[in-house]
N, C-alpha and C positions, 0 to 999 in steps of 0.2 A: 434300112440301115442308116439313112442318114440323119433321119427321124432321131434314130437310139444314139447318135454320137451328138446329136445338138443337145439332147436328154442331160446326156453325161455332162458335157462341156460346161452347161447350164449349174447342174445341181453340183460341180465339183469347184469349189475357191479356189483362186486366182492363189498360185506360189509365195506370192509378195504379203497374201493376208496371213500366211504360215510364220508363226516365231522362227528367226535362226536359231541351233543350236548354241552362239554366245546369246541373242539375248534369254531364250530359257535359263540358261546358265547365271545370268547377271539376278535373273530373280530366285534361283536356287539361293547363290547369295547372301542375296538381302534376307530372304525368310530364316536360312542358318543365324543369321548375324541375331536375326530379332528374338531368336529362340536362344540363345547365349546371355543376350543382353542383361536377363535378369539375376545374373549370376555372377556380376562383375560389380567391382563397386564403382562410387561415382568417378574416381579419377580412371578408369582403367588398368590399374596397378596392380590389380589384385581378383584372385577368382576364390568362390567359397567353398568351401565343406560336399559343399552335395554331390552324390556317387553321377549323378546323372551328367553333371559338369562335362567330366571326362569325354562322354558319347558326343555331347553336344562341341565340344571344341573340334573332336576330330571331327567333324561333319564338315564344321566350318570350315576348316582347313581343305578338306574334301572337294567343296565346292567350289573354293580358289582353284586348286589344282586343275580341276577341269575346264574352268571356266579358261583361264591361258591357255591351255591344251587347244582349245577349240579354237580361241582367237587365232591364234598361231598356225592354225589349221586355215582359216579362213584366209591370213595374210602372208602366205605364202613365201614374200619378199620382204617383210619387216625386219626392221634392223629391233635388237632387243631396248633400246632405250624408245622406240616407240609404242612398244609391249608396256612399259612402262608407264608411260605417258596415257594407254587405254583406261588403265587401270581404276581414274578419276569416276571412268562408266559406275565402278561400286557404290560409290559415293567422297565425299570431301576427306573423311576421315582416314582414308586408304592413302598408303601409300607405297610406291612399288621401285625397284631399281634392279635391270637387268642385264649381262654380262655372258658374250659369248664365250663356249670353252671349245668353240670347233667343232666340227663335225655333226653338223646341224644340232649341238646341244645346248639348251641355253642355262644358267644358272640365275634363279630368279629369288628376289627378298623383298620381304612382304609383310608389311604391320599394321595394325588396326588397335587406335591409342598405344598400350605398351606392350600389345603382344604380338608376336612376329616367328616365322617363319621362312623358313627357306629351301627350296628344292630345285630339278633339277629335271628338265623337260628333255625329250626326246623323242626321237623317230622311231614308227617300231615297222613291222613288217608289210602294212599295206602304204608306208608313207605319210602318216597321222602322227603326230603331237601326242603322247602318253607320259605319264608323271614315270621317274626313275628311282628318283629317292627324294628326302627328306627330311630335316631339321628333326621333328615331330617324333620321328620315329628314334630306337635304341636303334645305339651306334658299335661300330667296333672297338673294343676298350682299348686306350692310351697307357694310363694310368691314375692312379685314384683321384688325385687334383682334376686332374682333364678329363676324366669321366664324370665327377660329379658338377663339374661347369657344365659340359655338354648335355647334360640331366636336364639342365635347367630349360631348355626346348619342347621337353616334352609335357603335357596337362597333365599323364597322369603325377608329377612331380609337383607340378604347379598347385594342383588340388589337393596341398595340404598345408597344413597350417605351422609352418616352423621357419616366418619370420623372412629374416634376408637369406640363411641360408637354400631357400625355394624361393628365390626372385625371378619373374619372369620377363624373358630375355624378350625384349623390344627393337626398334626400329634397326633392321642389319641392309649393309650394303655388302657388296662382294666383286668382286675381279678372277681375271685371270693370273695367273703365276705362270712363267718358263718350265716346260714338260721335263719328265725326270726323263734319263739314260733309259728306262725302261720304258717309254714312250706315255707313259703316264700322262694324265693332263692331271696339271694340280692348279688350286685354285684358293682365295681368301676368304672370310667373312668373317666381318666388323659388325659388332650386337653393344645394344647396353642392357643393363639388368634394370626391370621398372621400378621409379622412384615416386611418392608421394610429389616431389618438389624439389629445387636444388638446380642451379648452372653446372653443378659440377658431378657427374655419375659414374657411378663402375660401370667398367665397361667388358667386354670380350672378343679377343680373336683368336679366328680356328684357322688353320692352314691344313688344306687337304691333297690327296689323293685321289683320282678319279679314273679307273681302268675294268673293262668289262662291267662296266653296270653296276660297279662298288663302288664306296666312298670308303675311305681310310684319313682319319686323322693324324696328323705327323706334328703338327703342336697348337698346345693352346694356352693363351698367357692372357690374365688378368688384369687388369688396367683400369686408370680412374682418365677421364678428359673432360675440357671444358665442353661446352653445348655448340661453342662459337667454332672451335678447332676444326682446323681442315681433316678431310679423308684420310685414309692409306693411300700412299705414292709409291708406285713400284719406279724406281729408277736405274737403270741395268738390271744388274741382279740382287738389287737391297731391296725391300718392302720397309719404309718409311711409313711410320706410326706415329701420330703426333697426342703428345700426351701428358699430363698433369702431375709433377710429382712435388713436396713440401720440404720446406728449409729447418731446419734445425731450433734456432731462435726467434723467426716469426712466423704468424699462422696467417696462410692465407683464406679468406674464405672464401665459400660455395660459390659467388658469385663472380670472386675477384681473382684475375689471372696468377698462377702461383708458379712454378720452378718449371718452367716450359722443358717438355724432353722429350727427346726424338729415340723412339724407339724402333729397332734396326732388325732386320730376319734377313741374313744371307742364303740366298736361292743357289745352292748348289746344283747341279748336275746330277747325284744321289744325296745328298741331305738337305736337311734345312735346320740351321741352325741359328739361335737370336746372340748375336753380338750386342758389345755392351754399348747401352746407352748414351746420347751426346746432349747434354745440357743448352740451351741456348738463352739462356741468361746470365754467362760464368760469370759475370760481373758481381751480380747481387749473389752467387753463388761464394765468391770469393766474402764479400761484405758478413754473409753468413756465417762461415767459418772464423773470423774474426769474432764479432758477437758472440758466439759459441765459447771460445776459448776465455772473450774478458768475463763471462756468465761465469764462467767456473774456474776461475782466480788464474787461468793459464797464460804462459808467455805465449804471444803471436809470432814470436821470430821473427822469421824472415818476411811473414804473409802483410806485414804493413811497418811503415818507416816510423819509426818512435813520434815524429810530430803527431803521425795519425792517430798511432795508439792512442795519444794521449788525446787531441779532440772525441775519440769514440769511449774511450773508459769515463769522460766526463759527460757524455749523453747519456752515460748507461749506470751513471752514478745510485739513481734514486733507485734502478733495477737492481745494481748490487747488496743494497743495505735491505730488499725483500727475504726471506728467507725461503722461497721458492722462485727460482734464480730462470727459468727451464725457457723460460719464452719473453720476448721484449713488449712485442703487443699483436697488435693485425696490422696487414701491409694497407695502407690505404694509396698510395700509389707508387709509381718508380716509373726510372726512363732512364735514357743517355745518349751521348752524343759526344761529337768531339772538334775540340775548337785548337785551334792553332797545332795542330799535331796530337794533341793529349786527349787520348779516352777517358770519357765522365760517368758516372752515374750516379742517380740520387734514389733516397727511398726512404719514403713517408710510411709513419709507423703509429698508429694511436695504442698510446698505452695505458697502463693503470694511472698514470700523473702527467697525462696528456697527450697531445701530440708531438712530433719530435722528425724532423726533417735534416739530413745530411747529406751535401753533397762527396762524392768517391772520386779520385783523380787514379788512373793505375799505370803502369809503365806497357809496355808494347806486349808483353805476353798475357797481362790482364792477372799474372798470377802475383801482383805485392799492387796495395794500396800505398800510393805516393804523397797521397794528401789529402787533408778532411776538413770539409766547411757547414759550419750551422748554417742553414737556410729560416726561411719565415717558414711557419706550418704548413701551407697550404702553396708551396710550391709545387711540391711534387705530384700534388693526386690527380688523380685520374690518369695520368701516362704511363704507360709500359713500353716495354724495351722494345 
């Protein structure tokens, strides 16, 4: 007998020479990723034609899900931003951001170059880490807008060829929301749609519902942000959205900060609804409106003191005699600040007959320009508000 257990003990490998279940998993992975790989173009952006695609994405995605299942399994005590932080085990190109919803559930996002995912892990009956839901999958319909965004999640959508309308949805972060009256856990996530190139992308956020093992969408709003811009900010009960929106008479571009605006979702108790927008540029927002009115022969009123007027209509002289009046040029910088009491702002514009630099004096409510000064060209750029 003792003979036959030295036998065993001999011919049987040591526990520690056995793969864990995460790392088998981290090489399911990798082989997903490389069996995909050929289907993608070279930026990421884009997946092809082939029916085969489809199978292969969801695999991949398959294999992420389990692969967290298990870790989560194995770390028992991890807090979900060090779930997060594992995730590098995939390799450089992964990137991961995790968010508890309570009640050992975590909501996880997840991208690889521009395609991304997000789901929603949980505990099942023996105490184990199991996938719940996810991005990937058909959702409950909203309505046609917010259902055909939320399209954009899934391959089989992805694997067709119809442009920006099938853009697929990239690098998403996500949070918790304040639980509805009905004990609901509702929750965020923040996506952008993949771009060739560009500082500045469309982007997506969903606001959900989460109760008995369902996800419910309760809204989704579309959005452009720069790359630089901060997160979503829950603050009480507002979800702060920080976001990219364009003036009237000059164009900012892709690269250069343009009508910064905070977009607002109040967290009610039963709804959720998006209040309106808050600018945080009024300045140059004001200056806008102005330009706007002398482009198309209009009195400015009250919006600026006639001295103004009249230094800004002779900036904008060589614009007016265009016969496409619609834009001054591109912003190449702006800033402000304020000196002896008085709020300033300036904003550099290159345009069809060069560049053109004004400084803006405004009174205490910011809504009437007080005074206007030519600057040298190159005072302004490169500053923002």
């Amino acid at each position: 007998m003792i003979l036959t257990a030295l036998l065993i003990a001999v011919s049987t490998p040591a526990s520690a020479d056995w793969p864990s279940p995460v790392d088998t998993d981290v090489a399911a992975v990798r082989k997903a990723v490389a069996a995909l790989a050929p289907h993608l173009n070279s930026s990421g952006t884009g997946i092809d034609g082939d029916p085969e695609t489809y199978r292969l994405a969801k695999a991949q995605w398959r294999t992420v899900h389990t692969w967290a299942a298990h870790w989560l399994d194995a770390h028992p005590h991890a807090r979900p931003n060090e779930l997060a932080s594992a995730g590098i085990r995939l390799g450089e190109d992964w990137a991961f951001s995790a968010a508890s919803l309570g009640h050992g559930e975590i909501l996880v996002s997840v991208n690889r170059y521009q395609i991304g995912n997000a789901f929603i892990l949980g505990k099942d009956g023996t105490g184990g880490y199991r996938l719940r839901w996810s991005t990937a999958a058909p959702q409950q319909r909203l309505n046609p807008a917010a259902d055909r965004s939320l399209s954009h999640w899934r391959s089989s959508v992805q694997n067709t060829h119809c442009g920006n309308r099938c853009a697929m949805v990239g690098v998403s972060f996500g949070g918790r929301l304040p639980n509805a009256t009905t004990g609901a856990t509702r929750f965020w996530i923040e996506a952008y749609y993949a771009a060739e190139a560009g500082s500045t992308v469309g982007a997506q956020l969903s606001l959900w519902s989460w109760q008995n093992g369902r996800a419910r969408p309760l809204l989704v709003h579309d959005f452009a942000f720069m790359s630089e811009q901060g997160r979503p900010v829950l603050r009480g009960a507002i979800l702060h959205v920080p976001s990219k929106r364009y003036w009237q008479s000059v164009f900012a571009c892709g690269s250069c900060y343009g009508r910064e605006t905070d977009l607002r979702f109040a967290i009610g108790p039963s709804r959720i609804r998006m209040l309106p927008p808050v600018s945080r540029t009024s300045e140059i927002d004001l200056v806008d409106r102005v330009f706007t009115r002398v482009l198309k022969y209009q009195p400015v009123g009250s919006l600026a003191a006639p001295s103004a007027a009249r230094v800004i209509r002779k900036q904008l002289a060589d614009h007016l005699a265009d016969t496409d009046r619609q834009l001054v040029g591109m912003v190449l910088g702006w800033g402000r600040w304020r000196t002896r009491g008085i709020r300033w702002a300036c904003l550099s514009v290159d345009g069809a007959n060069g560049t053109s630099t004004t400084a803006f004096a405004f009174d205490e409510t910011r809504t009437r320009i007080t005074e206007a000064r030519v600057l040298e060209p190159d005072t302004c750029e490169g500053s923002r508000l």
